[in-house]
N, C-alpha and C positions, 0 to 999 in steps of 0.2 A: 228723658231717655235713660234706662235701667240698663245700658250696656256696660258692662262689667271690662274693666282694662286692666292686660297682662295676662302673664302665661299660664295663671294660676286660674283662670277663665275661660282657656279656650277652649272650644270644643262644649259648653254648655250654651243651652238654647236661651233665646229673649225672654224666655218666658219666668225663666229661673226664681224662684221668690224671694228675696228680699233675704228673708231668713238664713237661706241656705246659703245666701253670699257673702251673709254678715259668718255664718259659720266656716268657710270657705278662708276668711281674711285673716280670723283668727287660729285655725289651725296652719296654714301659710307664716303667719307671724312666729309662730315656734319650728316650723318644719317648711323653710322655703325649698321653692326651687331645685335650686342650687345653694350647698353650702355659701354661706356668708363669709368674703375674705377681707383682710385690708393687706395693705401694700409691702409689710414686713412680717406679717405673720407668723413667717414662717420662721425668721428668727427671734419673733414673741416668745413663740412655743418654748424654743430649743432654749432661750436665757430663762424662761421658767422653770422649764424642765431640771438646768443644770443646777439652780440654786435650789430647789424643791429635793434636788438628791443630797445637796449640802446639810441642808436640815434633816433630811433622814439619817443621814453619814450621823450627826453628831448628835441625836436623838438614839440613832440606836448604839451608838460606842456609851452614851449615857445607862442604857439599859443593860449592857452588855460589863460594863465594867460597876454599875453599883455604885453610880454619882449620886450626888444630892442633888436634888430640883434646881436647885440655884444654877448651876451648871447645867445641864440639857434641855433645861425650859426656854433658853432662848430658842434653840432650835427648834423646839416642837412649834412655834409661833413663826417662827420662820417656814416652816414644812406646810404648816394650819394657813398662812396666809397665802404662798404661793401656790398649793394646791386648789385653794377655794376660787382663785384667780383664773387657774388653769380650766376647773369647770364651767367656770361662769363664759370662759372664752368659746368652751365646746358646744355649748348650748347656746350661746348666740349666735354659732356657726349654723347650729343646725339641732332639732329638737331628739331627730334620729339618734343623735349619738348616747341618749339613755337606753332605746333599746338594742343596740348594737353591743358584741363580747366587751371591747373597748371601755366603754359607760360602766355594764352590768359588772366590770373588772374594780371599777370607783365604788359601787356603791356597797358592793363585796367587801372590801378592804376598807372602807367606811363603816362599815358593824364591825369587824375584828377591831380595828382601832380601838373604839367603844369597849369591845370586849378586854381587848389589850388594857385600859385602863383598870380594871374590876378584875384582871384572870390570876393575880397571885404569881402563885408558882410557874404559870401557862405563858408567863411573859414572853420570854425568852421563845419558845415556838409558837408563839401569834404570830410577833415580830416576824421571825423568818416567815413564818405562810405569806406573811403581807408582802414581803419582797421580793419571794417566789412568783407567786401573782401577778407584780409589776414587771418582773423580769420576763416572762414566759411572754404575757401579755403584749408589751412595746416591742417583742423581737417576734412575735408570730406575723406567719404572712399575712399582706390585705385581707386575705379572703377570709382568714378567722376574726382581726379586729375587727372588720365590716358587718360579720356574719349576723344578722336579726334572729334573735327566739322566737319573735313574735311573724315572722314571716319562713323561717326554717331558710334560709338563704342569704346570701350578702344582698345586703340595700345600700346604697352607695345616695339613693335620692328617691321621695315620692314623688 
């Protein structure tokens, strides 16, 4: 019996091939349902989020004031690691959140970074673009971090 179980099934007939359901499981597996939660999440997010501003805090007082590496390298490995944390939390929540403002806000601010390294003189206003970015970003309403490019509309779930 080729009956297919779960919600990511329903509403397709017996007939379904094989193919299409092995495709089906794998896009499911990066873009469930329902966001993927666990049980403190929510204060996951928020102790990432606070120390990920700590390492930006002393990352960019490094940039800002003209330290030596020695001094705001910690923090950038601090910021690199709780960041990279924080992504990997968002997309095993849910694959949606690259195409959503939210996501396309990371991976924006993931080339300036880049940039940031190699801009010279441009340091100093990367920086700020980047935190402009974060800042606009986490304090806009749902309906703009939700809002899909790829569908012209908030998606909240496929």
């Amino acid at each position: 019996d080729r009956t297919p179980i779960g919600p990511a099934f329903d509403g397709l007939p017996r007939s379904t091939p094989p193919s299409k359901l092995a495709r089906l499981n794998l896009f499911r597996l990066f873009v469930p349902e329902r966001p993927r939660e666990f049980p403190a999440m929510r204060w996951a997010r928020t102790t990432l989020r606070t120390v990920h501003l700590v390492g930006v805090a002393g990352l960019g007082g490094g940039f800002l004031y003209g330290a030596a590496p020695a001094v705001w390298l910690p923090y950038w490995w601090l910021a690199v690691a709780t960041g990279a944390v924080m992504v990997a939390l968002e997309l095993w929540s849910t694959g949606l959140w690259l195409i959503q403002v939210r996501g396309l806000a990371v991976v924006v601010k993931l080339a300036l970074i880049y940039w940031l390294l190699r801009a010279g003189d441009l340091q100093l206003p990367v920086l700020v673009v980047i935190i402009v970015i974060s800042g606009v970003v986490s304090h806009a309403p749902a309906d703009v971090r939700y809002f899909s490019i790829l569908h012209r509309r908030r998606v909240d779930r496929l």
